[in-house]
DRENTORKOL-3810 file (N, C-alpha, C; in nm, 4 decimals):
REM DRENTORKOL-3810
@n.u->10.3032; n.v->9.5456; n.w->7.6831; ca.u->10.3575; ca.v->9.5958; ca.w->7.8067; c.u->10.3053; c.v->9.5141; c.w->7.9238
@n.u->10.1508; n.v->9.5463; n.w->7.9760; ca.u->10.1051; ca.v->9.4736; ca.w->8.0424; c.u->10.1269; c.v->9.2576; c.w->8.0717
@n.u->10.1503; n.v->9.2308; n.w->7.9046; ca.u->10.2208; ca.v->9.0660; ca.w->7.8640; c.u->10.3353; c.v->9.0720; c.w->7.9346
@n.u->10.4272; n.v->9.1630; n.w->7.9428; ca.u->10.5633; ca.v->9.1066; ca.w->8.0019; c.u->10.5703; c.v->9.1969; c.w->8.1493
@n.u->10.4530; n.v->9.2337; n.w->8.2100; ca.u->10.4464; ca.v->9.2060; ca.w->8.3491; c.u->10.4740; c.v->9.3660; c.w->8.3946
@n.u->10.4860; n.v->9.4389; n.w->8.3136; ca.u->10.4820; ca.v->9.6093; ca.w->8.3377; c.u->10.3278; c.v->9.6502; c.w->8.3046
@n.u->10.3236; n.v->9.7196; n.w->8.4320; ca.u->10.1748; ca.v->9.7872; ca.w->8.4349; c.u->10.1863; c.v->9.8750; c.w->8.4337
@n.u->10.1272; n.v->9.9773; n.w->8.3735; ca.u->10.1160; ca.v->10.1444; ca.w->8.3592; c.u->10.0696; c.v->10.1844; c.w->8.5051
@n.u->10.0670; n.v->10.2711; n.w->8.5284; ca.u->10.0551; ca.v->10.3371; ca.w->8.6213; c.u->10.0328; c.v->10.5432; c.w->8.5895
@n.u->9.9002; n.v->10.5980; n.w->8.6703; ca.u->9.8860; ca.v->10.7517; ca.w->8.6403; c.u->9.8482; c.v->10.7523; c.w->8.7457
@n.u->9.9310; n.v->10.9164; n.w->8.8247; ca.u->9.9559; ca.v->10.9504; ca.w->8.8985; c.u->9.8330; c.v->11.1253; c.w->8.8701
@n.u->9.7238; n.v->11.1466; n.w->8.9287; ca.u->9.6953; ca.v->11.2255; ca.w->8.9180; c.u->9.7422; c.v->11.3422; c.w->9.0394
@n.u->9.7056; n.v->11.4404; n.w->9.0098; ca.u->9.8121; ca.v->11.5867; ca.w->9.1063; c.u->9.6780; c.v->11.7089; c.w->9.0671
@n.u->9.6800; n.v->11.7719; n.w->9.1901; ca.u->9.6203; ca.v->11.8749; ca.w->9.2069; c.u->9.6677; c.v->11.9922; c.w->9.0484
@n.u->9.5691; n.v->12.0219; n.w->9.0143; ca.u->9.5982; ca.v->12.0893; ca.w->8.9141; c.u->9.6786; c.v->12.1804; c.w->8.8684
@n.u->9.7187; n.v->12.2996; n.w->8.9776; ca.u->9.8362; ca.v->12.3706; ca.w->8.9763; c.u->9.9603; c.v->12.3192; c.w->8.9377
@n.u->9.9583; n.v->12.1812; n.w->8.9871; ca.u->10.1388; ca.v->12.1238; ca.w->8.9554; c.u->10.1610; c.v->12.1079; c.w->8.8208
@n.u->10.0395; n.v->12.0945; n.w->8.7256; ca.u->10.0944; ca.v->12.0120; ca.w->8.6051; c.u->10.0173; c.v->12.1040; c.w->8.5171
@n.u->10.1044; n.v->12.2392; n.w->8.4824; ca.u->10.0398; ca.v->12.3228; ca.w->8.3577; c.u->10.0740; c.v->12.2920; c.w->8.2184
@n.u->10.1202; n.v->12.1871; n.w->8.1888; ca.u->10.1359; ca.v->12.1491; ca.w->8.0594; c.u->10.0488; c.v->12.0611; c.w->7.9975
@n.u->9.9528; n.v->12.1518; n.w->7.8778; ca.u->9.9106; ca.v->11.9739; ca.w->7.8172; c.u->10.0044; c.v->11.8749; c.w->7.7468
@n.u->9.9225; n.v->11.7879; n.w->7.6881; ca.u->10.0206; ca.v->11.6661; ca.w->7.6091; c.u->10.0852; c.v->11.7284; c.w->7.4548
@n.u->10.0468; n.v->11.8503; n.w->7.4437; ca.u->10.0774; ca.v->11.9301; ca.w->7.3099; c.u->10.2265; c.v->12.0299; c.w->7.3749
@n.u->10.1909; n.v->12.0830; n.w->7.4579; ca.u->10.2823; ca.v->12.1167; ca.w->7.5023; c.u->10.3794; c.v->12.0337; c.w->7.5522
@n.u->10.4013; n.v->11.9413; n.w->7.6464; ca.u->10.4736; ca.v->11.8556; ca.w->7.6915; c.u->10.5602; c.v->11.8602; c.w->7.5586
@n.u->10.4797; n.v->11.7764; n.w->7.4486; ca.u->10.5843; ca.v->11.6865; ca.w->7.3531; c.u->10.6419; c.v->11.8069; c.w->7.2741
@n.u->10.5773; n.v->11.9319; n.w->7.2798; ca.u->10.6633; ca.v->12.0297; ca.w->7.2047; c.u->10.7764; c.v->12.0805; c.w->7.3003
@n.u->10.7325; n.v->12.1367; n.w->7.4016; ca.u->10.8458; ca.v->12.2183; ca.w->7.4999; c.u->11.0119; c.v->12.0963; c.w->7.5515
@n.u->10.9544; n.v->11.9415; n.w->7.5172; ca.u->11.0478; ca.v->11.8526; ca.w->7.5738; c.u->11.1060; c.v->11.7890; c.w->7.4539
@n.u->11.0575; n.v->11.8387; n.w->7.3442; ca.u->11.1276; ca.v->11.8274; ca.w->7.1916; c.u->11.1115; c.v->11.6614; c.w->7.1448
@n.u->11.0000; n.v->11.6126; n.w->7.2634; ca.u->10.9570; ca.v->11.4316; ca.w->7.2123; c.u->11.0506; c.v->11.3982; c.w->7.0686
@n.u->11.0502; n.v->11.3288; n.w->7.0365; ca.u->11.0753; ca.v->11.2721; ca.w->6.9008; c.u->10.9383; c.v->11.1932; c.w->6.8854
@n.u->10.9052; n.v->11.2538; n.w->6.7310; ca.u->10.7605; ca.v->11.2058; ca.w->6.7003; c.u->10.7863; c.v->11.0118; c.w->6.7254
@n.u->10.8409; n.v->10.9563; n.w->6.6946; ca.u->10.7964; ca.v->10.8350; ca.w->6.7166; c.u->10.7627; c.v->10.7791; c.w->6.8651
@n.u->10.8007; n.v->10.8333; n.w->6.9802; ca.u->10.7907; ca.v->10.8053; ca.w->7.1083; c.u->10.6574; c.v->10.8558; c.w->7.1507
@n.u->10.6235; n.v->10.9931; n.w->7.0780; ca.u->10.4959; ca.v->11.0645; ca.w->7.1268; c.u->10.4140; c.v->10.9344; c.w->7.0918
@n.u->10.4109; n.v->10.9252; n.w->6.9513; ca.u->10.2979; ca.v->10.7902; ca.w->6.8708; c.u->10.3457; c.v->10.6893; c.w->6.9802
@n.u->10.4219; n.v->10.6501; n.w->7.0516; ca.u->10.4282; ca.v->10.5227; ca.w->7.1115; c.u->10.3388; c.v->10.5644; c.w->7.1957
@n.u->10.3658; n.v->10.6333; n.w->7.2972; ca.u->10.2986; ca.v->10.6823; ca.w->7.4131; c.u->10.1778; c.v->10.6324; c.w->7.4253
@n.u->10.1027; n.v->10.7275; n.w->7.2706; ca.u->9.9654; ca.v->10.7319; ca.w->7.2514; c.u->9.9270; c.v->10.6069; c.w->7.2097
@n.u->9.9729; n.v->10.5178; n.w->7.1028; ca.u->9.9626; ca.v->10.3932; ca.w->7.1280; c.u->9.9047; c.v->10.2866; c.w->7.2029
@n.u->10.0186; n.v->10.2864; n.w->7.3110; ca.u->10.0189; ca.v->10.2052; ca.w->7.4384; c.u->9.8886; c.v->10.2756; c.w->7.4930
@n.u->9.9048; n.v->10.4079; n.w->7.5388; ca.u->9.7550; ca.v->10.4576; ca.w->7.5885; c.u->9.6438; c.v->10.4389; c.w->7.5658
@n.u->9.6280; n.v->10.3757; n.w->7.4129; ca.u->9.5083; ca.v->10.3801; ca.w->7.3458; c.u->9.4602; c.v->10.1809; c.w->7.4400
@n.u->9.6016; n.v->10.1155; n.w->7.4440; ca.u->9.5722; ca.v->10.0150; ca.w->7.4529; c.u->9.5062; c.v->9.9570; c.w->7.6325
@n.u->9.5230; n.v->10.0613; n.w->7.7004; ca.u->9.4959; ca.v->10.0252; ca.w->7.8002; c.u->9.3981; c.v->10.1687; c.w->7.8520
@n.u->9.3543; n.v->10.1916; n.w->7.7804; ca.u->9.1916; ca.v->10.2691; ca.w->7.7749; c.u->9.2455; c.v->10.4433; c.w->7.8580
@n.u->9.3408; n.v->10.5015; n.w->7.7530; ca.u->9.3862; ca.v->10.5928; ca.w->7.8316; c.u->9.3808; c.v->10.7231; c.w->7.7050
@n.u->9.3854; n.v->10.8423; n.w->7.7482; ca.u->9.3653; ca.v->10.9719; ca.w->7.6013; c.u->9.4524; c.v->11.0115; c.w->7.6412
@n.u->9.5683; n.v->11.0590; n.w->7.5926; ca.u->9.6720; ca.v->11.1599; ca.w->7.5792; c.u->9.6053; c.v->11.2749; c.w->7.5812
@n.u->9.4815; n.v->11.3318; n.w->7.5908; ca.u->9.4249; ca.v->11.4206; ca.w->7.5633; c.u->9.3656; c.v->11.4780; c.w->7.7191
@n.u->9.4156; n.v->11.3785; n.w->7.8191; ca.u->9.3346; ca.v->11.3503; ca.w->7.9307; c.u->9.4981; c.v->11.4123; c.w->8.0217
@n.u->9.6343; n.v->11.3941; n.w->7.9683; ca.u->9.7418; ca.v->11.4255; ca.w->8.0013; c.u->9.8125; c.v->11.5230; c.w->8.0286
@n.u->9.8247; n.v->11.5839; n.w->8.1389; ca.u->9.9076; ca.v->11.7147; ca.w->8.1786; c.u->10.0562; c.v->11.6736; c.w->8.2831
@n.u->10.1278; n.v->11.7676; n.w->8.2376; ca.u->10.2571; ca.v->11.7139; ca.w->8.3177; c.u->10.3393; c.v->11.8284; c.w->8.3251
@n.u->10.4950; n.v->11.8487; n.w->8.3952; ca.u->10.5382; ca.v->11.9264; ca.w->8.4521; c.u->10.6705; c.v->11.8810; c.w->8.4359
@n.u->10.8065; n.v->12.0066; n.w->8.4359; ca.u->10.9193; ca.v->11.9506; ca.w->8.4354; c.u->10.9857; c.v->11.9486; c.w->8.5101
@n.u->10.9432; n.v->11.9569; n.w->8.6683; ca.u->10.9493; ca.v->12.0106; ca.w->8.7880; c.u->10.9111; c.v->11.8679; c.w->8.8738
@n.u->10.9900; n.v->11.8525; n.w->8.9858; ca.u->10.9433; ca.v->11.7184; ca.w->9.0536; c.u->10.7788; c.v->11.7863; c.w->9.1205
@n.u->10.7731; n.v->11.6753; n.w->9.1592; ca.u->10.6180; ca.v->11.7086; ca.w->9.1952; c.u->10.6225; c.v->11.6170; c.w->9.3265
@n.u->10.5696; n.v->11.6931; n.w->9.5072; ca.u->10.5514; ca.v->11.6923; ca.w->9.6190; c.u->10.4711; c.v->11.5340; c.w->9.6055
@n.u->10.4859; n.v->11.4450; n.w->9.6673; ca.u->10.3917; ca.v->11.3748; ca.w->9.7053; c.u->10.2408; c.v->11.3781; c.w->9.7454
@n.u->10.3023; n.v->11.5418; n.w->9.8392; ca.u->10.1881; ca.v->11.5704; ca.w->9.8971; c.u->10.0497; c.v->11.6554; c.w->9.8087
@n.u->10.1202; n.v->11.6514; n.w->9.6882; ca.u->10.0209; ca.v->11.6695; ca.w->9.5396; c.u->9.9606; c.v->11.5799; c.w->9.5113
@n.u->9.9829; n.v->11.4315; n.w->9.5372; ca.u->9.9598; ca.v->11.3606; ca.w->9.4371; c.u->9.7728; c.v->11.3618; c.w->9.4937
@n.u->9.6882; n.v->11.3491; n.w->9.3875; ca.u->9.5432; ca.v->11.2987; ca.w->9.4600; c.u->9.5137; c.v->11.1941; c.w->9.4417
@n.u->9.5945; n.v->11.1553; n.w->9.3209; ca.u->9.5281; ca.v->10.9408; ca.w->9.3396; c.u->9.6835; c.v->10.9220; c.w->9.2267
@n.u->9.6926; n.v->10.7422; n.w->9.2910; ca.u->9.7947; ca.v->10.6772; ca.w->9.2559; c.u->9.7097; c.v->10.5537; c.w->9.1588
@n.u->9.6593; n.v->10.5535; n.w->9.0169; ca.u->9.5725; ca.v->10.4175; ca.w->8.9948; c.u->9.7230; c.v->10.3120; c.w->8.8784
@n.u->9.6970; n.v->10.1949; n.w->8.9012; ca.u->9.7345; ca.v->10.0501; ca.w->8.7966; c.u->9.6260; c.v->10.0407; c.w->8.7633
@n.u->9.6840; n.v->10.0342; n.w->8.6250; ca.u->9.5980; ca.v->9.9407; ca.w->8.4901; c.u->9.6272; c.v->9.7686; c.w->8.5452
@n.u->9.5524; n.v->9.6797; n.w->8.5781; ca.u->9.5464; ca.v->9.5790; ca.w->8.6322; c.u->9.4001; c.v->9.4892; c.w->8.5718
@n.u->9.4313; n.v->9.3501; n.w->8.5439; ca.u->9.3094; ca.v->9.2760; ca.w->8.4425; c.u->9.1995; c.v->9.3884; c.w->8.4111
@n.u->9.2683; n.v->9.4451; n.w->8.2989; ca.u->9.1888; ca.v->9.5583; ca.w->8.2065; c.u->9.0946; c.v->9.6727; c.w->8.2131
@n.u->9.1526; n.v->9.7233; n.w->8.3967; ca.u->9.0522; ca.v->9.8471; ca.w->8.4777; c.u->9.1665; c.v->9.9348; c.w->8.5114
@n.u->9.1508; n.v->10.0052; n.w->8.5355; ca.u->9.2343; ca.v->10.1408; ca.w->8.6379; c.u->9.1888; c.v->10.1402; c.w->8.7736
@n.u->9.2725; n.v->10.0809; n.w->8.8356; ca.u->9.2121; ca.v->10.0434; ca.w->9.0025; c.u->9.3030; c.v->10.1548; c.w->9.0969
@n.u->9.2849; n.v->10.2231; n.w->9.2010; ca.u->9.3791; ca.v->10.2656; ca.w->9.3005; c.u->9.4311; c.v->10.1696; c.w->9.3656
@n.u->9.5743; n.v->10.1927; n.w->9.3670; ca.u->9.6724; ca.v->10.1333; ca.w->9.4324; c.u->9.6512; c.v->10.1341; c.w->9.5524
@n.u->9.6203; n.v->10.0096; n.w->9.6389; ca.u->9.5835; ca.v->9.9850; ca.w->9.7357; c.u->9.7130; c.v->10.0368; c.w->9.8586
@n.u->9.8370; n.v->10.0502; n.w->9.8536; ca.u->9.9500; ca.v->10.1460; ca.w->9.9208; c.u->9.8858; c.v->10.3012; c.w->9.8788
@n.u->9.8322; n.v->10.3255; n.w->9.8012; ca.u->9.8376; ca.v->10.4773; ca.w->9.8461; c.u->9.6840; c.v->10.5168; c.w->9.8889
@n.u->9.5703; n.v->10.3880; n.w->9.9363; ca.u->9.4841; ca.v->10.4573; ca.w->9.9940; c.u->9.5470; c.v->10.5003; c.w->10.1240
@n.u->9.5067; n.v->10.5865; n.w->10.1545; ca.u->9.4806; ca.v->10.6561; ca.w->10.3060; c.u->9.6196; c.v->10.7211; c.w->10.3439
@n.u->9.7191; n.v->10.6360; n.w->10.2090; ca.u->9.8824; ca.v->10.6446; ca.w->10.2712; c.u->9.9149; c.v->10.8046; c.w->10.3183
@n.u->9.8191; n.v->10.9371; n.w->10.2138; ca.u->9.8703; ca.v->11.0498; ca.w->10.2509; c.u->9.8023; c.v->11.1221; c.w->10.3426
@n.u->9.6759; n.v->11.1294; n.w->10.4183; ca.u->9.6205; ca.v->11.1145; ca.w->10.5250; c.u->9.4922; c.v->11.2249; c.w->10.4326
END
């Protein structure tokens, strides 16, 4: 992923927004097991736990978000546009 120039990106959110774990997610959204294994995969490859994953099927406010980080030469850095961007 990261080789052909796509960087992951996690969006963390105040906890209320995102009552689903990653067990739930892939059950309630009917995943197809091979996409879940991708997911986790790719996650594994850029130092990430599916286990660490909560999400929502509901858009989610900006004004939720608490940090915007890229996987970038092999760290999780904050995205330098969303320091300070939400005040």
């Amino acid at each position: 992923m990261v080789k052909h120039g796509v960087f992951p990106v996690r969006i963390s959110v105040v906890p209320e927004t995102a009552p689903y774990d990653w067990l739930a997610m892939r059950t309630i959204s009917r995943m197809k097991p091979e996409m879940a294994d991708g997911l986790v995969r790719v996650a594994e490859e850029v130092r990430a736990d599916a286990q660490d994953w909560f999400g929502t099927f509901t858009p989610v406010a900006i004004a939720a978000w608490v940090e915007l980080e890229v996987y970038r030469n092999d760290d999780w850095v904050t995205s330098p546009c969303f320091v300070g961007a939400f005040g």
